[in-house]
N, C-alpha and C positions, 0 to 999 in steps of 0.2 A: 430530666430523665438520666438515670445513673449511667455509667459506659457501658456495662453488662449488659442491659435490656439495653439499650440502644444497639447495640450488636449484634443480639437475639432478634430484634424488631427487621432488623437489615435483613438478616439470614431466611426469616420469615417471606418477606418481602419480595427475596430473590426465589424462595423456594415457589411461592404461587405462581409466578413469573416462567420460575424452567423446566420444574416435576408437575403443577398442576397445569400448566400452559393455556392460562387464563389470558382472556384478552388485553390487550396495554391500557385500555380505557377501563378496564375491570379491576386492574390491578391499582393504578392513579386512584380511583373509589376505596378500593379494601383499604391500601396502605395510608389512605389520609383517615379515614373512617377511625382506624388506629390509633392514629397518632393525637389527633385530635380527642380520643377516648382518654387514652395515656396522658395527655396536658389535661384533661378537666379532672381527671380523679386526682393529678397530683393537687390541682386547687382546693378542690372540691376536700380533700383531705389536709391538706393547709401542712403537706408532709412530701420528703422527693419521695414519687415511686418505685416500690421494689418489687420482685415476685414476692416476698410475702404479702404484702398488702395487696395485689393482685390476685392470689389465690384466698384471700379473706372478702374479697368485692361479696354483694350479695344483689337483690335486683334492687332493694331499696338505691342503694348507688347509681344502676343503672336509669335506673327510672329517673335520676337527676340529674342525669346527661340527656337523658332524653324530652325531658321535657324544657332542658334550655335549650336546644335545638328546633322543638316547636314554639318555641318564642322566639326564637328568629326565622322564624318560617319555612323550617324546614318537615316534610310532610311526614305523617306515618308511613308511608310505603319507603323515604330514604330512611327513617328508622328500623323498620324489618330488615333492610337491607345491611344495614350497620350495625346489626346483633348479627348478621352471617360473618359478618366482616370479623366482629370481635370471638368472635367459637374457632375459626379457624384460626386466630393467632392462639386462642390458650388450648385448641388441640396441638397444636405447634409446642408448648410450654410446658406441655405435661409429656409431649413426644420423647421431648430432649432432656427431661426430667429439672423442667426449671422450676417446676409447680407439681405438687401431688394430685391435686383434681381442683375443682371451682364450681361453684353452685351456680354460675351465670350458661354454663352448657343445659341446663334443665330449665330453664327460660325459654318458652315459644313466644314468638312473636305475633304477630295479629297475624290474623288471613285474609286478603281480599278476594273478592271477586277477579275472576281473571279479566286482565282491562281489553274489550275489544278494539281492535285496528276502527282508527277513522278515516276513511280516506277520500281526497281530496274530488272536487265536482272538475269537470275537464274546462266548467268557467273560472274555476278558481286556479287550476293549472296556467291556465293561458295570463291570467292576471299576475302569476308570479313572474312568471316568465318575463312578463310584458315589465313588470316592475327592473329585474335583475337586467334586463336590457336598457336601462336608463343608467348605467353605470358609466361615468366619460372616460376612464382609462382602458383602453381597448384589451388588453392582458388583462386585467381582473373582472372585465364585464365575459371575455371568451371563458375565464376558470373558472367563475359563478356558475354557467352558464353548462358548460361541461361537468361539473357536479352534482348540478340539479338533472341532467338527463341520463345523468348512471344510477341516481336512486330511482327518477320516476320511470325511465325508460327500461330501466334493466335490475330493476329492485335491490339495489346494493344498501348493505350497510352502511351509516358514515363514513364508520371506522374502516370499512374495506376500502374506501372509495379515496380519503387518503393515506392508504399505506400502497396504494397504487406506484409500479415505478414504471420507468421507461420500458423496462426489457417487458414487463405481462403486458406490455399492447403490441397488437401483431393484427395483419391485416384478418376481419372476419373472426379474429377472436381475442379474447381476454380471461387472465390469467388471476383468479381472485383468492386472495389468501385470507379464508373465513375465520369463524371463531374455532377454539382448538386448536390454529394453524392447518387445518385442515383446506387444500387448496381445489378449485373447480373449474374448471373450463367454460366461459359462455359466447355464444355467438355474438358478436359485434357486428353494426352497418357499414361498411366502409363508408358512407361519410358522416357518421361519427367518429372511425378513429381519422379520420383527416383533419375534422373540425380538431380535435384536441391536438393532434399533432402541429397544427398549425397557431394552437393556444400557447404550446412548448416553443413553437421557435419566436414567436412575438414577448416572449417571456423576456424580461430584462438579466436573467439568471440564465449561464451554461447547465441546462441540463444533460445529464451524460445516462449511459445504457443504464446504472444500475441507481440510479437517482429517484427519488420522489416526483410527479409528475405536479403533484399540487402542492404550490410554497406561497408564505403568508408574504408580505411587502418587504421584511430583510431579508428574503431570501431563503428563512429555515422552513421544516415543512408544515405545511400550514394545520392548525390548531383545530378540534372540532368545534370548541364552543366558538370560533368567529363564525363558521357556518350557523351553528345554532341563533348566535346572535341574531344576524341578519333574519332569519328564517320568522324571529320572535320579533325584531321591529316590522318585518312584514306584513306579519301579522296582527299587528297594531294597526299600522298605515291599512289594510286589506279588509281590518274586521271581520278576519279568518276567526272561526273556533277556539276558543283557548288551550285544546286540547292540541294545536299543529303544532307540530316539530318536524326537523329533519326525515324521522321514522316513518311518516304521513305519507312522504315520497312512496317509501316501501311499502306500506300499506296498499296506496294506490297502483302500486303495479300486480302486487297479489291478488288485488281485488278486480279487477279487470281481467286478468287473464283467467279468473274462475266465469265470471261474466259471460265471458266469449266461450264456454264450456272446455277451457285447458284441461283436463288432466291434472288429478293432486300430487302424483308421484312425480310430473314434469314438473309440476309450480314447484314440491319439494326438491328436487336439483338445482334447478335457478336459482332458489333462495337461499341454498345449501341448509334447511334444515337437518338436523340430524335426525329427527323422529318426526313421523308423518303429522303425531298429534300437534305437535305445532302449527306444520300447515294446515291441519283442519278447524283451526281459528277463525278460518277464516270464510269458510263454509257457512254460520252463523249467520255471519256480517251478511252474506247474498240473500242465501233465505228468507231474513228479515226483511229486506229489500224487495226482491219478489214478492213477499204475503203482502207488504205494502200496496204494490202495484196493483196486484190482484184482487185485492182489497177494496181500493180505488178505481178500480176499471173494469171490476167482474159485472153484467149485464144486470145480476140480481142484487150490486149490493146497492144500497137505500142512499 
């Protein structure tokens, strides 16, 4: 990659980062999406890339980036995802006038069905639990353990969950910095923030007021895919759904507190959606459940 776009590519990168104020884990995706685009067309063209040959791409190209990507198993939905990724670097290219226009922005992607939340049985909660509680270093079985009851207990994001620092834990409440940076207040138990504060002093690392709360084994702060990892051997060893991630956490606390008849506008604060139709995702999921039940247990069914 020539210096020019490799410093356009930078500038890009920063700019989703501080004017579009995408999440750190959004941005990690967009910018590798990128780069990894930018390294196969230079192959793929058997030439270094330039914006001219960038602004000549057509989908015929695309499509063979994309189809060696689904031969190493990577899905159609991170492929939709990775044409947003590549339109907002060449709206970026055509911004700064480093390209005239590009026929890859007239390119739609596939549609899916919107994916519904799966969320967890409260046998299969208690089974993770019961797994992550077999951990023999007492610090990393308490910060397992403390991560898993901020997403299932309190529906948190991953990513909120470690951008956690010292200073948003306060007795009875917690100080969540969502997507957008957009930040929210939730009630906490006091002895969950005890449990974690006592996770922080057993920590083999000084953690101080404005410090990360959750850190991986050197001490830096800890990484989402180890969480995922673990989550994904879990469910191996569990013979959970193949569908469980991290997110399943969240799911299962959305789903439960409609259950109990919360309120959409309160589950939307919690979970700091920003549009209610988000939380009403999740409405379906009960429904279905219900007709289930009903289904199954109504006097007249056969």
């Amino acid at each position: 990659m020539k210096n020019e776009l490799k410093l356009i590519s930078l500038r890009w990168v920063d700019w989703i980062k501080s004017e579009k104020r995408l999440s750190k884990n959004t941005v990690e995706s967009y910018s590798r999406d990128v780069f990894h685009f930018l390294d196969h067309m230079s192959e793929f063209k058997n030439t270094e890339i330039s914006f001219k040959e960038i602004s000549l791409l057509n989908q015929d190209d695309l499509t063979s980036w994309f189809y060696k990507r689904l031969s190493n198993g990577v899905s159609h939905r991170s492929n939709s995802r990775s044409l947003s990724s590549i339109k907002s670097f060449l709206r970026f290219l055509i911004r700064h006038k480093k390209i005239v226009s590009s026929k890859l922005l007239r390119v739609k992607g596939p549609r899916f069905a919107s994916s519904m939340p799966r969320p967890l049985s409260k046998n299969q909660i208690n089974n993770l639990i019961e797994d992550i509680s077999t951990e023999a270093e007492r610090w990393i079985r308490m910060r397992n353990l403390s991560i898993i009851i901020l997403m299932w207990g309190y529906g948190l994001r991953i990513s909120e969950v470690l951008n956690l620092k010292l200073k948003d834990l306060e007795t009875n409440n917690l100080t969540i910095i969502g997507k957008g940076q957009k930040s929210r207040i939730i009630p906490i138990l006091n002895e969950v923030v005890f449990f974690i504060e006592k996770m922080v002093e057993t920590c083999p690392y000084s953690i101080l007021y404005n410090d990360y709360i959750f850190l991986g084994k050197r001490g830096k702060q800890l990484k989402a895919s180890i969480v995922q990892k673990q989550i994904r051997e879990i469910r191996y060893k569990l013979r959970f759904p193949e569908n469980t991630t991290p997110h399943s956490l969240r799911h299962t606390f959305a789903t439960e507190l409609l259950e109990n008849m919360v309120d959409l506008r309160s589950i939307q604060e919690l979970l700091g959606h920003s549009s209610l139709a988000t939380t009403q995702r999740y409405t379906k999921v009960t429904s279905e459940k219900m007709r289930s039940v009903i289904e199954k247990n109504h006097p007249r069914a056969s």
